[in-house]
N, C-alpha and C positions, 0 to 999 in steps of 0.2 A: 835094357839099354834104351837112352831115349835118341830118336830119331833126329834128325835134323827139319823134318818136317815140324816136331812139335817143339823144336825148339821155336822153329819161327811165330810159330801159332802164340808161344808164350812171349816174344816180344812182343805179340803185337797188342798185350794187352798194357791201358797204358792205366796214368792217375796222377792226379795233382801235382802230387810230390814223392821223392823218391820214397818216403814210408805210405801213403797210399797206394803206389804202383805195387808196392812189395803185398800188400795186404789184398789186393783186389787178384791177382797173380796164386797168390796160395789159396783163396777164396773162392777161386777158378780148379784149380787142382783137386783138394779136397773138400769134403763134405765138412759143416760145423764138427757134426760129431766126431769124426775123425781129428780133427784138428785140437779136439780138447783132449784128445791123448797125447798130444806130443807138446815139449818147449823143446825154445834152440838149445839148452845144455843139457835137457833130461833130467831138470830138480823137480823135489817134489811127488816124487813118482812116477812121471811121467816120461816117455820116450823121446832120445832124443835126435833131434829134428837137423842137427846140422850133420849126423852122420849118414842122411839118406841120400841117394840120387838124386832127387828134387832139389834138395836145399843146393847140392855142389852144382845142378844143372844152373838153376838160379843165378849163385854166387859167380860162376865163371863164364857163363854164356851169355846174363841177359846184363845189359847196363840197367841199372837204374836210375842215373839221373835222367834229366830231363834235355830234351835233345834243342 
């Protein structure tokens, strides 16, 4: 489960615009090489990334626009 502590930790990272904030934020979380195992729908082979913890912490706790 993720905490409330790192929830906050993960807003407070921020970026330009909402698809930089999003990309600097997963770029925080995981390592490159981790990250090339997964897309958001899991084509291609690869794992998929909107059914993890992260993605839902993300999607439902961090705003991404720009404040």
């Amino acid at each position: 489960m993720i905490s409330s502590t790192q929830i906050t930790q993960i807003r407070n990272i921020g970026g330009l615009n909402p698809r930089r904030r999003l990309k600097n934020i997963i770029d925080e979380l995981l390592s490159r090489d981790l990250q090339t195992k997964f897309s958001k729908d899991g084509l291609k082979g690869k794992r998929r990334f909107a059914g993890t913890m992260i993605y839902k912490c993300i999607k439902g706790k961090v705003p991404l626009h720009l404040d």
